[in-house]
N, C-alpha and C positions, 0 to 999 in steps of 0.2 A: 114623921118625916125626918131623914138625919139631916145632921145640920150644917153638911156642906151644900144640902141641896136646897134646905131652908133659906138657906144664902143667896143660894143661883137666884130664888123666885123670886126674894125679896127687889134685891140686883134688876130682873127683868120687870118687876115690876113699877120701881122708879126708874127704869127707860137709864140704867147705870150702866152703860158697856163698857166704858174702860175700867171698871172697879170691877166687873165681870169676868171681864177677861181677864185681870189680876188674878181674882179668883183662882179661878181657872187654872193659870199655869202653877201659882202656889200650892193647889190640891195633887195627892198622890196621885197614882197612877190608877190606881184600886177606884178612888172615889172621880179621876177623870172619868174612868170608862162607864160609871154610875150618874153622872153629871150626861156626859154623850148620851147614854140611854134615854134619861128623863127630855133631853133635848128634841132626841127623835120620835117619843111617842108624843109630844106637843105639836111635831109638823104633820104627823099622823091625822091629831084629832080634826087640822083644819087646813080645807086645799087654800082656804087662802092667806093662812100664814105659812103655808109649807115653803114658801121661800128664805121667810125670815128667818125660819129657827134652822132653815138650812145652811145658809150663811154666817149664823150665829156658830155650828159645827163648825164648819170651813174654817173659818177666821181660828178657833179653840187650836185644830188638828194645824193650821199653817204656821205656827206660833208655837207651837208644839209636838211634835211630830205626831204621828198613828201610835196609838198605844197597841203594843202589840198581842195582846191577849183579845184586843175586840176582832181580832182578824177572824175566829170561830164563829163570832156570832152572822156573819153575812150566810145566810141560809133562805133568805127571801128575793125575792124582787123590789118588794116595797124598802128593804134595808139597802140594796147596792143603786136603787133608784137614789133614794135621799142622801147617800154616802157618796155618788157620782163624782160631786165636783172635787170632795177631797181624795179620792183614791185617784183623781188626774194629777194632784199634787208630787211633786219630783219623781218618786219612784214607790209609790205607794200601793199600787195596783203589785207588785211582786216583791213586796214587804211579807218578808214570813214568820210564823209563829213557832212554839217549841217542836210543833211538829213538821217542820219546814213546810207547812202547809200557805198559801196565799189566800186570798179570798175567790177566787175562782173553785180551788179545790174546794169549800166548803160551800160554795152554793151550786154547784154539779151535784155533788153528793146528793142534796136534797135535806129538807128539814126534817129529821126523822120522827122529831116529838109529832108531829103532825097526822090528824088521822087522814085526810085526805093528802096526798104528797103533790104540791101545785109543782109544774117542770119550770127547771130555769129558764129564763129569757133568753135564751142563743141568738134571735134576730136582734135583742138588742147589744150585745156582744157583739157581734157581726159586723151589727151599723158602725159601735165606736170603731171596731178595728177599721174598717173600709173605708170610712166616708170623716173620720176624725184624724188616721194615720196615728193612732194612737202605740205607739212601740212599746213602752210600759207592757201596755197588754199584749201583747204579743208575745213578750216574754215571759211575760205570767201565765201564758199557754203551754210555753211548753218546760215551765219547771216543773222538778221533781219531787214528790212529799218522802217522807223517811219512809214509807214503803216503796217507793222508784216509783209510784203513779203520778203521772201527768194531770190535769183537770177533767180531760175529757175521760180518763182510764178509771177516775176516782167512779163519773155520773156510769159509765158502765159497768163496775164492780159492785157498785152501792146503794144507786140511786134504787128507791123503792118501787115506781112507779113504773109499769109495764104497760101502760094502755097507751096507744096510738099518740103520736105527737103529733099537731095541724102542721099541716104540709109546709107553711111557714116559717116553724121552728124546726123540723126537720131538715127542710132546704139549708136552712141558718147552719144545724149542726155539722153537716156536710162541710158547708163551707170552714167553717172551726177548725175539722179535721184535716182538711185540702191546707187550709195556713199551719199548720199543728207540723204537717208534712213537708211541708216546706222547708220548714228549718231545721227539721232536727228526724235524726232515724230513730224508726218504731222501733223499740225494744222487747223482743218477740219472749222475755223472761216471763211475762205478766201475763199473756195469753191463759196458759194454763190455771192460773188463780182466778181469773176476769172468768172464765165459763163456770168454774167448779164452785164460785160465789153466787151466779146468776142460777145455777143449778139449785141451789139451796133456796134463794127470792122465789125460782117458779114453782119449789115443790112447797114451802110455804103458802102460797096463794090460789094452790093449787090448778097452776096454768101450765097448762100441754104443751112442750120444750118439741116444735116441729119450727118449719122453715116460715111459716106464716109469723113467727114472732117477730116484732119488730126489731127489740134488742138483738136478736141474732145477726137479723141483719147489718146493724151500724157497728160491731164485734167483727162480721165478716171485711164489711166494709172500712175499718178500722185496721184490721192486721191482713187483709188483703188474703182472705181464703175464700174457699168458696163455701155458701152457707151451709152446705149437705155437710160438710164436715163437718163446722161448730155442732150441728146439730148428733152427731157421730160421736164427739168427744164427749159431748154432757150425760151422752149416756151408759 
């Protein structure tokens, strides 16, 4: 174990939080985000400290801003669940990384190490935007990563996962999209990359590129054609 982290346990284990948090903000940024990590699979191991060592984050990240290299690692639900409270902190939800990426963009995409590809949480997106007025995320919906994709453009170029979304998370996505449009015009450049990438996901998995696809549909319903087309272009 290195021995910034040997410190954190020791620290948590005499119940030392403010020699903790000293800690903390005196460690690099390197061994911050190594510190964070070790924080969040301890709320992991147990639901009923998963608040404490949540808080214990929050408190780290408010006192010190987002390091901005952990923005890549949000590729879970269980990482943007326990990161919740601090990405509501000032404007941390559209904090972006070298590749002017946010953490939406990278948990759209989807976790690609992953053999089973689990879908983002859109109804939980959803909820914060609607029912919290969360404007952060709002805006973090509709920034651009250094390829010009949006969050939503990144989960339809990228995301691995072609099988049916519950009607829940679908409804959700829509919704994403409906606020995405609200604010800002679709940029019809991306269309052509967005099929000709999806093209290559369904001959990889070898899934028959017809109207019944799902993804076609949220691509049509997305740049507003009609799906005979999308499905015209891909081939």
């Amino acid at each position: 174990m290195k021995q910034h982290i040997q410190i954190m346990v020791d620290l948590l284990t005499n119940n030392d939080f403010n020699a903790l948090l000293e800690h903390y903000l005196t460690s690099s940024e390197a061994e911050n985000i190594s510190q964070l990590a070790f924080i969040y699979l301890q709320g992991q191991k147990s639901l009923i400290k998963f608040g404490f060592y949540q808080q214990i984050a929050t408190d780290f990240i408010k006192k010190k801003s987002l390091p901005l290299p952990l923005i890549r690692e949000f590729k879970t639900n269980e990482m943007l669940s326990f990161f919740t409270p601090v990405l509501k902190l000032k404007d941390n939800f559209n904090a972006k990384d070298n590749h002017q990426r946010n953490v939406l963009h990278y948990l759209l995409a989807g976790d690609q190490s992953r053999v089973t590809h689990v879908e983002p949480s859109f109804n939980y997106l959803r909820s914060m935007m609607l029912f919290e007025s969360n404007e952060t995320l709002c805006i973090a919906l509709c920034q651009r990563d250094s390829k010009n994709f949006t969050p939503v453009e990144v989960y339809l170029y990228s995301n691995q996962n072609l099988s049916l979304l519950p009607t829940h998370e679908l409804s959700a996505l829509f919704a994403l999209i409906e606020i995405e449009k609200k604010q800002q015009v679709v940029d019809e450049i991306n269309y052509k990359l967005i099929i000709q990438a999806v093209a290559k996901i369904c001959h990889s998995q070898v899934q028959p590129v017809n109207i019944e696809l799902e993804r076609l549909l949220l691509i049509a319903t997305y740049y507003n054609k009609p799906i005979q087309k999308i499905v015209n272009d891909m081939s």
